[in-house]
C-alpha positions in Angstrom: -4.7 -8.3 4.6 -1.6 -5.9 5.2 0.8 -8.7 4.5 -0.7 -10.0 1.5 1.9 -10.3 -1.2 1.8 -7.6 -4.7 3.9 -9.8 -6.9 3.3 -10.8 -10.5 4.7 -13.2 -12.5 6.8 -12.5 -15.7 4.3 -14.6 -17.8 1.0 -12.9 -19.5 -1.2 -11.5 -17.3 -4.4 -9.8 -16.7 -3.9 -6.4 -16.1 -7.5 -5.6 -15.1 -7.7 -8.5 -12.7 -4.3 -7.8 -11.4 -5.0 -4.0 -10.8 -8.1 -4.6 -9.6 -7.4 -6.9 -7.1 -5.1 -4.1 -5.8 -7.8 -1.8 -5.5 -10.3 -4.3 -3.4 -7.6 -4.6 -1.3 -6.9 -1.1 -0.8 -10.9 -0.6 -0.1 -11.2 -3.8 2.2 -8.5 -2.3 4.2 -9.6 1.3 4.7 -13.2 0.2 5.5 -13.7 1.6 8.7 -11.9 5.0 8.2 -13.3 8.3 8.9 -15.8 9.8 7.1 -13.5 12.4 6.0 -10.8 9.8 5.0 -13.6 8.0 2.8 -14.8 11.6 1.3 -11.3 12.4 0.3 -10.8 8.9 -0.9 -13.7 9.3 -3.6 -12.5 12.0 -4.5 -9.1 10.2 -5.7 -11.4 7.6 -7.7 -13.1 10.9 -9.1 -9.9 12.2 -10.0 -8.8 8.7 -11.6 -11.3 8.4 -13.3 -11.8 11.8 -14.7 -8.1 11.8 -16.1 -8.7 8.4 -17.9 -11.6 9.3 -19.3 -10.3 12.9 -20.9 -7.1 11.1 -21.9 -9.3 8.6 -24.1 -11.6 11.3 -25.4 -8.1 13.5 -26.0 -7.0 10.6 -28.4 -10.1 10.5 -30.1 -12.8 7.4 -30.7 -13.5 6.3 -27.9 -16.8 8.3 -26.9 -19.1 5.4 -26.6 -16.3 3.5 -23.9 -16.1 6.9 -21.7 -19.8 7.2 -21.4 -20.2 3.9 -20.5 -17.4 3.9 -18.2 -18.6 7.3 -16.6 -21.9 6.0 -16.4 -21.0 3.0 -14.5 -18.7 5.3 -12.2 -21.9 7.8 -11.3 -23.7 4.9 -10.5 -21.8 3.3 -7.9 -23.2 6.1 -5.1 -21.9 7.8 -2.7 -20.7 5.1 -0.1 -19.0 2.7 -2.7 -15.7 2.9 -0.2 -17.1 2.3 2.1 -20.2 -0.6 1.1 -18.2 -4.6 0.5 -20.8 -5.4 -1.7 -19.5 -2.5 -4.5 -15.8 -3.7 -3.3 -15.8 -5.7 -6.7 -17.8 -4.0 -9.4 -15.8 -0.6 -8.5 -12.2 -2.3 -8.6 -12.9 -3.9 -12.2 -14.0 -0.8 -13.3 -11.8 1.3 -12.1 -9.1 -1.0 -13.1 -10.6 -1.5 -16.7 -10.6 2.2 -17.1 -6.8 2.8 -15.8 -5.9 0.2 -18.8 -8.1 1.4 -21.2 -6.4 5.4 -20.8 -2.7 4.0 -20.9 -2.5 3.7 -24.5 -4.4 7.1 -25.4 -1.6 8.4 -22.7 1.1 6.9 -24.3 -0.5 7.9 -27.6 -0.6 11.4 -26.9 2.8 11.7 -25.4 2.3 11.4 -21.5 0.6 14.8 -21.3 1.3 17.0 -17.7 -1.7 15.3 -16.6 0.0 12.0 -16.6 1.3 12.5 -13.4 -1.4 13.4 -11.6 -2.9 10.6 -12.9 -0.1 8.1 -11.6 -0.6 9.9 -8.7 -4.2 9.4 -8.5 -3.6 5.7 -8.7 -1.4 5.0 -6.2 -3.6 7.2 -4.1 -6.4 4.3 -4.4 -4.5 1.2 -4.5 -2.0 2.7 -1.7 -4.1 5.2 0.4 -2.8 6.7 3.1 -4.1 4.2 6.3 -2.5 1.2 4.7 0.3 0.5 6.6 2.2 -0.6 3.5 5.4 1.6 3.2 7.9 -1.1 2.8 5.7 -2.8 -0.5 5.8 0.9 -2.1 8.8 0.1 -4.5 7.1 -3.2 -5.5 3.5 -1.5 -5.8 5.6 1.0 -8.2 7.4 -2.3 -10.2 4.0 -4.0 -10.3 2.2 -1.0 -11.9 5.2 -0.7 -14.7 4.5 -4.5 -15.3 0.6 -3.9 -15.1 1.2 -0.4 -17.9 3.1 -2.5 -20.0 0.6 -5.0 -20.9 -2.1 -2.3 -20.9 -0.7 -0.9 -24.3 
């Protein structure tokens, strides 16, 4: 899995299924971490998730989306990085909620927060026992490609 190619072609894409596939990758390979890796790596989907969702609610409308979103988050319990069989559910929705706060970002003018929350991605899709350090530039190009068709 550590070789497995991030590209993405120039022509229209799915940002959710692209991102997401990122994700389930990053999970599949940090399966059999420590318990204290998979705590800590929670808490980056917590954090990801918490910045999307007060991004959207920060722009306004969107109440319904985030509770549904947040709803589906609290349900995944508390082994989701660790269990395969919530490997795809949690990528799509994490993914769908990453797209669904970049336009509410962009909307409200990349707040400070922004950069925690780039942060908090490429803490999920590029956690720290993937031994992936030469792919960081295109992870980085990928998710400017991904952004830009989330808007």
């Amino acid at each position: 899995m550590a070789n497995e190619s991030v590209t993405i072609s120039s022509s229209a894409i799915n940002p959710v299924l692209h991102l997401s596939h990122l994700i389930k990758t990053a999970l599949q390979c940090s399966c059999d971490q420590s318990v204290g890796f998979h705590e800590h790596y929670r808490g980056q989907f917590g954090l990801l998730v918490g910045l999307g969702l007060t991004a959207m609610l920060a722009k306004g409308g969107q109440k319904q989306a985030c509770e549904k979103y947040l709803g589906a988050f609290l349900s995944c319990g508390d082994d989701f990085t660790q269990c395969s069989d919530e490997f795809d559910p949690v990528s799509v929705l994490i993914a769908e909620i990453v797209c669904s706060a970049m336009s509410p970002f962009q909307f409200l003018g990349s707040p400070r927060y922004f950069g925690d929350f780039i942060q908090a991605i490429l803490s999920v899709i590029y956690p720290a026992c993937m031994e992936l350090i030469e792919k960081k530039e295109n992870v980085h190009q990928l998710l400017q490609k991904l952004f830009e068709t989330c808007k």
